[in-house]
C-alpha positions in Angstrom: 8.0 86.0 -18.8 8.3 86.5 -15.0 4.7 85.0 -14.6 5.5 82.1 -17.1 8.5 81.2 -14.4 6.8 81.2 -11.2 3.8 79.3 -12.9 6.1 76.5 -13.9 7.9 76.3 -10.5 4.4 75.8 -9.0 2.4 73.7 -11.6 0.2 72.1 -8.5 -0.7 75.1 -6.7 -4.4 75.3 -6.5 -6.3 78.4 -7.5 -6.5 80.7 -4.3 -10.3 80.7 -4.8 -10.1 76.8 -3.8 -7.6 76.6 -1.2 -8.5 75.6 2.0 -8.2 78.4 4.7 -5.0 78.4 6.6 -4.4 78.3 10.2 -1.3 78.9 12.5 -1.5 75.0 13.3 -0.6 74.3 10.0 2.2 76.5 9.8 5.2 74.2 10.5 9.1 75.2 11.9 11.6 74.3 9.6 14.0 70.7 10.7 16.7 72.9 11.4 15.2 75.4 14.0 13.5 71.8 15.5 16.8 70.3 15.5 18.9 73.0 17.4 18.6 72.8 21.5 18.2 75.7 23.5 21.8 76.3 25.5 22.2 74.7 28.2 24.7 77.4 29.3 21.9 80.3 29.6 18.8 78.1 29.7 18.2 78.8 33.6 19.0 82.5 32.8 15.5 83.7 34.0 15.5 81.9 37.1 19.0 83.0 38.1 17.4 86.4 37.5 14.6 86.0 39.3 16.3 84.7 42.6 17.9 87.9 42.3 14.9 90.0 41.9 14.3 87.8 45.1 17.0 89.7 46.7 19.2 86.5 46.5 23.2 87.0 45.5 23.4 84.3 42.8 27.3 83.1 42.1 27.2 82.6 38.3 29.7 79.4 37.5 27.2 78.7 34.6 29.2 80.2 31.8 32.8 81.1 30.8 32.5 85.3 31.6 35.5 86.0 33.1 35.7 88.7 35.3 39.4 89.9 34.8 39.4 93.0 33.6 39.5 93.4 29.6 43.1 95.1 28.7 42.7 99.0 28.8 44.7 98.6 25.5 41.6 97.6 23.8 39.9 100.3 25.3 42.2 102.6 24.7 41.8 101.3 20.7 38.2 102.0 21.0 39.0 105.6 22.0 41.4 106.0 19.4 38.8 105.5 16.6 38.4 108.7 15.0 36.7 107.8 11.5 33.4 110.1 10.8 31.7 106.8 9.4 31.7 103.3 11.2 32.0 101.7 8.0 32.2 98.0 6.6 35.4 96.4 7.6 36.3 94.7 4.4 35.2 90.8 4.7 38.7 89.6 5.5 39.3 91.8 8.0 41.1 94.6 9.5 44.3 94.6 8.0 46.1 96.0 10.9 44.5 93.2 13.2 45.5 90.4 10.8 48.9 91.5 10.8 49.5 91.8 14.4 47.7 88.8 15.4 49.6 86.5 12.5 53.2 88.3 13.9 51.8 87.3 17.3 51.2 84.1 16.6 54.4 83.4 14.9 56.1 85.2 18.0 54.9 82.7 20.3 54.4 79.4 18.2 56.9 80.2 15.1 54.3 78.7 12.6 55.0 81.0 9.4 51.6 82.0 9.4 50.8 85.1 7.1 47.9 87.2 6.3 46.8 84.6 3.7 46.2 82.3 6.2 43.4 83.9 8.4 40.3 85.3 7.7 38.6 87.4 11.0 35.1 85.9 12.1 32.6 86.8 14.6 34.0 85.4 17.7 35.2 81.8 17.3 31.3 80.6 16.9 31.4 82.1 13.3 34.6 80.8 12.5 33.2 76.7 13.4 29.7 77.6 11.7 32.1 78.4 8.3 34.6 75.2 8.8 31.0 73.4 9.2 29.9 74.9 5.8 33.1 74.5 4.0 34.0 70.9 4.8 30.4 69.1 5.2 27.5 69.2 3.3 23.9 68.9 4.8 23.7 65.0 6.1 27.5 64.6 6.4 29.4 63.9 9.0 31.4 65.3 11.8 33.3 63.0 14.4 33.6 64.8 17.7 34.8 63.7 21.3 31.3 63.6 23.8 30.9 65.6 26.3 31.6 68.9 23.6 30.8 72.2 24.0 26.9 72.4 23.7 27.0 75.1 20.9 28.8 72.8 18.7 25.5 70.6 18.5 23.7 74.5 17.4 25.9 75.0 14.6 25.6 71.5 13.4 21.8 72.0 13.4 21.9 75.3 11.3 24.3 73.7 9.0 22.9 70.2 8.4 25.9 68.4 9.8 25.1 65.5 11.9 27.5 65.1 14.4 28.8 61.8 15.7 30.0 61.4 19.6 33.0 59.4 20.6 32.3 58.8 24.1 34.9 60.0 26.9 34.7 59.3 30.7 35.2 61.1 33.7 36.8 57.8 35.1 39.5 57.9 32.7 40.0 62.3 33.0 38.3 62.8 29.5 41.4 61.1 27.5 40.4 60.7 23.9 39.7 57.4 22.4 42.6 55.4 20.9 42.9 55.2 16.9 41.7 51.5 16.6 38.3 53.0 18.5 38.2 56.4 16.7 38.1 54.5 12.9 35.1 52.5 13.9 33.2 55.5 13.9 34.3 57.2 10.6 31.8 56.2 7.7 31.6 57.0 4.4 29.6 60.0 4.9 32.6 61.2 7.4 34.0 64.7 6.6 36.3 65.7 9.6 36.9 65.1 13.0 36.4 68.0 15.6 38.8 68.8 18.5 38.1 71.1 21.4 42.2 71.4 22.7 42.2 72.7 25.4 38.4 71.1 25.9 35.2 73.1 26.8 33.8 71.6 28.9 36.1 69.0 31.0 39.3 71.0 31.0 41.2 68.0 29.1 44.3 68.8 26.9 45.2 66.4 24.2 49.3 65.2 24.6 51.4 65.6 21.3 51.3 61.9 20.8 47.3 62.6 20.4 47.3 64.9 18.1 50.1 63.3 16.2 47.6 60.4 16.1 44.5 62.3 15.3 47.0 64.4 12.2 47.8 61.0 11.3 44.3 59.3 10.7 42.6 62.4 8.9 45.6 62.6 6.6 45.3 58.9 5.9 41.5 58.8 5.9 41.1 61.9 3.5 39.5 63.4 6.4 39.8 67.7 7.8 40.7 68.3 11.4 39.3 71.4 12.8 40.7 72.4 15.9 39.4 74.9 18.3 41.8 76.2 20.4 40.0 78.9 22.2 41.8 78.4 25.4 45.0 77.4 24.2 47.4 79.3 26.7 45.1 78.1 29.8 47.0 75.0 30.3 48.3 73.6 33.8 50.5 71.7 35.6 53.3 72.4 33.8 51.9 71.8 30.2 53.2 74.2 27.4 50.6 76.2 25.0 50.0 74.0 21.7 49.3 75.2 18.4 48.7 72.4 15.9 50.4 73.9 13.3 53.5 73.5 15.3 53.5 69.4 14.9 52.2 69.8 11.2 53.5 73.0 9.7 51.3 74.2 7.1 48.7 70.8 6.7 46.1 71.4 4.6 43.7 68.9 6.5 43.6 70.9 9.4 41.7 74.3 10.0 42.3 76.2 13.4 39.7 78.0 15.0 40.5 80.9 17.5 39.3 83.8 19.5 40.8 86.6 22.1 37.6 86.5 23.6 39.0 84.3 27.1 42.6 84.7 26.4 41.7 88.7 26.7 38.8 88.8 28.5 36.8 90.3 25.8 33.7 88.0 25.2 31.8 90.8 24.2 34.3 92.1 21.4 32.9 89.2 19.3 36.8 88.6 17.5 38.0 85.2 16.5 39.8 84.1 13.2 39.5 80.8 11.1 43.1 79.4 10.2 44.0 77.4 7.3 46.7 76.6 5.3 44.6 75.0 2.8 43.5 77.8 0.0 39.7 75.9 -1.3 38.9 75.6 2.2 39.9 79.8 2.5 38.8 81.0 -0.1 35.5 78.9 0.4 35.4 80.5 3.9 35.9 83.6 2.7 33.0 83.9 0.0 30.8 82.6 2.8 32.1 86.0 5.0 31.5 88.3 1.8 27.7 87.0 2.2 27.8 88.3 5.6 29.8 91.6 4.9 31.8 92.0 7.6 32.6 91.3 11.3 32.4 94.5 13.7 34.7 97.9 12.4 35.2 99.5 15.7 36.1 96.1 18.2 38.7 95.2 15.3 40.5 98.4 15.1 40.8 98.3 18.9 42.2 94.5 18.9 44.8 95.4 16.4 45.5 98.3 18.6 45.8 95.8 21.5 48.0 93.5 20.1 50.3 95.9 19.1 50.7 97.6 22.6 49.8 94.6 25.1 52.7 93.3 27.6 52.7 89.4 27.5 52.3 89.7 31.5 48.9 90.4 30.8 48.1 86.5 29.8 50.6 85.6 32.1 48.8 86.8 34.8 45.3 85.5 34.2 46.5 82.1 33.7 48.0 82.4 37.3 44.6 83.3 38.6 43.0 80.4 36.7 45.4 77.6 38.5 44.4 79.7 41.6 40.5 79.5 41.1 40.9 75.7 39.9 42.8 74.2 42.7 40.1 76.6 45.1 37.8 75.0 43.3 38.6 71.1 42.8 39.8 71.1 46.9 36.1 72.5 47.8 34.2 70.4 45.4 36.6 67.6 46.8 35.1 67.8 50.1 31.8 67.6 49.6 31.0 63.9 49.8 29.3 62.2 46.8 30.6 64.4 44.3 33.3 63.2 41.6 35.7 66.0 40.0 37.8 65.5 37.3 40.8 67.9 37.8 41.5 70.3 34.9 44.6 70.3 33.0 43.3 72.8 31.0 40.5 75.8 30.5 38.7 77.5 32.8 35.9 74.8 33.2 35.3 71.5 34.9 32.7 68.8 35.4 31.5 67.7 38.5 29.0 64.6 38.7 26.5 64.9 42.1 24.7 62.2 44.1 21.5 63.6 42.4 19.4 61.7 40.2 18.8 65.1 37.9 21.5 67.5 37.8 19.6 70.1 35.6 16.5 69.4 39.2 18.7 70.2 41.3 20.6 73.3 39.7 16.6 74.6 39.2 15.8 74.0 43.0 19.0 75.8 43.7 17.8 79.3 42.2 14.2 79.0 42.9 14.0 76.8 46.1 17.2 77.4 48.1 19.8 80.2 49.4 22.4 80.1 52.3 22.8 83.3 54.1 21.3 85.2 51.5 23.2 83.5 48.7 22.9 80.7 46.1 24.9 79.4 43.1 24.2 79.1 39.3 25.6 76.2 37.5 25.2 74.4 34.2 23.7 70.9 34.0 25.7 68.9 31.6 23.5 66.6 30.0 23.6 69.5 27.1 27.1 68.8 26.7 26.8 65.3 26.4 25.4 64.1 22.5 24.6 61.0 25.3 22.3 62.8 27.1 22.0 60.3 29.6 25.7 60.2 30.5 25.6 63.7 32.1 22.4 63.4 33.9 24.1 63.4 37.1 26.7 65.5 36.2 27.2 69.6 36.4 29.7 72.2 34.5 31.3 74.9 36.8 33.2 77.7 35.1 35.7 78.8 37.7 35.5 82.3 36.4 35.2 84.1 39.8 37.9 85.0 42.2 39.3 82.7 44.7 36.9 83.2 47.6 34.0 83.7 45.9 34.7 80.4 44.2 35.1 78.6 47.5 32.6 80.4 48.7 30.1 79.6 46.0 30.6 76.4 46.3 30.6 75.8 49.9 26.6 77.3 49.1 26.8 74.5 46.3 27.2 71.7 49.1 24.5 73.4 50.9 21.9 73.0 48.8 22.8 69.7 47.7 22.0 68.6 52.0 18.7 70.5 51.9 18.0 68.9 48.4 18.6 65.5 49.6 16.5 65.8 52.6 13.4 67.1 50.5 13.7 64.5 48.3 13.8 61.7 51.1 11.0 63.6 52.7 9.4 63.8 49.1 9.4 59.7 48.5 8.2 58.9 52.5 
């Protein structure tokens, strides 16, 4: 019977006797492993480690590692865990970590969020890979706002989403298109629009008016709003935190997307939690997480632990430090002449755009041509943020996730290395 079934399912399949021999070269990679770019966060990585090997001192503003210390909360949790057997979490997740984090969500936003509501991924990554699942299916479509966090255009490629980029400037600080510009772009294969709020990477945080707009057209247009708000506390200048849900309580359009890796300084805890109020789009999630098993035992026990014994100072004080390293680091970039910054009014992240022809040259040259006094900096081109590639060409992304004077200091090396760059290249075209 077996053999009867696989027979049918391959009715041309030559006789092995008569099949040509086959070689590697005609053994092709499927569209989807093609399709999905290499990270332009952690694509110099070898180089950066290589200058060091070198002896040089690389300052890494390349990626979003803070270096605040993780709570001792959390690692007191880890300590705590006393099971014989690290076994599955169930797929939800950790019942104690759901609890505290909906009671701590409600304590700061009042959102009436329950256990119902959330369902704990792998870090935030896991939680847009299953709103990507649940609301498109391959060849549909996602509306985002360009530049975007470059893993965004990974998870579209292992899902089969094609992702469509509403362009934003530097010139105008990153603002979001208006509605009248947003609708020419939605088609009939449009699924839902993605927002970054606080944005990775330009820093930009969306007013209420914004989002009241961007709630309004998806409910209109039948469309989902996912919004990852990943740095959600980290915002500036007087701006207050913003959860969505606070503007539209309990929408089933929209699904939230959030994590305590940056909030917490605990990247490598690999915690974040998809949010929805709508129950297909959970319990679609959900079956989708039962597939996977379960996200990490141990690292959720110790964030429920956390949650429950953390002081509020704790946030409190990193987003101090993070107005202190972006002001150190907008007034240094400021000064060097030819570059254009984009304050931040939000995040821990800014784009810079050099008087280089190739930022993604120059940021090679600077770990494998270039130090100063022993020293050099890492930093990530942004044409991998940009769906445009050719609109970040000129243009880098600078996590200020170092302390003050090492951020001023990196930099300072940064300006540097753009002289000596632009005298090898005039000395290059004579």
């Amino acid at each position: 019977m077996l053999r009867g079934i696989v027979e049918a399912r391959r009715p041309c399949r030559p006789s092995r006797k008569y099949c040509t021999p086959v070689t590697m070269s005609d053994i092709q990679l499927s569209h989807r492993a093609k399709k999905t770019p290499p990270s332009p966060i952690r694509r110099l990585a070898g180089l950066a480690q290589s200058a060091e090997e070198r002896g040089a001192h690389v300052y890494r503003l390349n990626i979003g590692q803070p270096d605040l210390l993780s709570p001792p909360e959390f690692l007191e949790g880890i300590a705590q865990y006393r099971e014989a057997v690290v076994a599955y979490e169930t797929s939800q997740g950790n019942k104690g970590l759901v609890d505290e984090w909906c009671r701590s969500l409600n304590a700061d936003y009042n959102i009436g969020i329950t256990d119902q509501q959330m369902l704990i991924t792998m870090g935030a990554s896991e939680a847009l890979i299953f709103s990507f699942m649940v609301t498109c299916d391959p060849g549909d479509e996602i509306l985002i706002f360009d530049p975007t966090y470059a893993n965004y255009i990974g998870f579209a490629a292992t899902s089969g989403v094609r992702l469509v980029p509403l362009p934003c400037s530097i010139e105008e600080q990153f603002a979001i298109p208006t509605r009248e510009e947003i609708e020419r772009f939605v088609s009939p294969y449009t699924r839902a629009v993605l927002l970054c709020n606080p944005n990775n990477p330009t820093g930009a945080v969306c007013s209420d008016e914004e989002l009241s707009m961007l709630i309004d057209l998806c409910r209109e247009r039948g469309l989902y709003l996912i919004v990852d708000e990943t740095y959600r506390e980290f915002v500036y200048d007087g701006l207050k935190p913003r959860c969505i849900y606070q503007l539209a309580p309990k929408d089933p359009h929209i699904i939230v997307v959030d994590s305590l890796s940056k909030r917490f300084s605990l990247c490598g805890a690999r915690i974040g939690s998809l949010i929805t109020w709508n129950e297909e789009i959970r319990q679609g999630a959900f079956h989708i997480a039962q597939a996977r098993l379960a996200a990490p035992t141990i690292e959720q026990h110790a964030a429920a632990h956390m949650l429950r014994t953390i002081s509020s100072t704790y946030v409190g004080r990193a987003h101090a430090e993070y107005v202190t390293r972006r002001d150190a680091a907008v007034d240094a970039l400021s000064a060097i002449p030819g570059v254009v910054v984009s304050s931040p009014a939000g995040g821990f992240y800014l784009l810079a755009k050099l008087p280089v022809a190739d930022a993604e040259d120059f940021a090679s040259f600077m770990l494998t041509d270039f130090s100063y006094k022993g020293a050099t900096t890492f930093v990530a081109p942004a044409a991998g943020f940009y769906m445009h590639r050719e609109s970040g060409r000129s243009t880098i992304r600078i996590a200020f996730v170092l302390k003050e004077a090492d951020t001023r200091e990196a930099i300072r090396v940064l300006g540097e290395g753009l002289k000596e760059y632009a005298r090898r290249s005039a000395a290059n075209e004579r």
